[in-house]
C-alpha positions, 0 to 999 in steps of 0.5 A, spaced: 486 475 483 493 473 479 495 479 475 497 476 468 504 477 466 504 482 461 502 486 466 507 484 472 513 486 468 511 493 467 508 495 474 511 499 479 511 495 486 514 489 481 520 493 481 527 493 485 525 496 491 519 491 492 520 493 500 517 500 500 511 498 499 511 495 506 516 499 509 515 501 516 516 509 515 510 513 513 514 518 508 516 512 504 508 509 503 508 516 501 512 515 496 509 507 494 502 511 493 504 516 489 507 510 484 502 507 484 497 512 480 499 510 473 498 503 475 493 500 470 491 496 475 490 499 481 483 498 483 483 491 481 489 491 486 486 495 492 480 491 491 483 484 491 487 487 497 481 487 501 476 482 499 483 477 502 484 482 509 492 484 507 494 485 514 499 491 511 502 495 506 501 498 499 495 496 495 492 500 489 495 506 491 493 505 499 496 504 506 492 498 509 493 496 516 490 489 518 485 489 513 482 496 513 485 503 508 488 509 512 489 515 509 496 517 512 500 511 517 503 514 524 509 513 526 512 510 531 512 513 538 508 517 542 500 513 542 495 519 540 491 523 546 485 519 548 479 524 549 477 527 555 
């Protein structure tokens, strides 16, 4: 779904700092939700994210990894304890 530009200008992720709703840091997507909560498109952006299988990123104030929502993106290192 395209957004119409009376919107584009107005919206938080079609700012300066487009890269931080793909940045790599947890702390940074974080911030990228947050300005997403004023977004009058938010649902439809979330929605659109999904039905295309974005591989990543910040859509509709949530983090999407290869096509799915997470609630909270890990950082890199150490890989999470697998149960006994």
């Amino acid at each position: 779904e395209i957004i119409p530009p009376l919107y584009a200008a107005g919206l938080p992720c079609h700012g300066d700092d487009s890269a931080l709703w793909f940045s790599e840091s947890p702390a940074a997507l974080e911030v990228a939700k947050d300005r997403c909560l004023d977004c009058p498109v938010m649902r439809e952006c979330l929605s659109g994210a999904l039905a295309r299988s974005e591989p990543w990123g910040v859509w509709g104030g949530g983090i999407v990894e290869r096509g799915q929502v997470v609630t909270h993106k890990r950082g890199r290192g150490r890989p999470r304890r697998q149960a006994a």
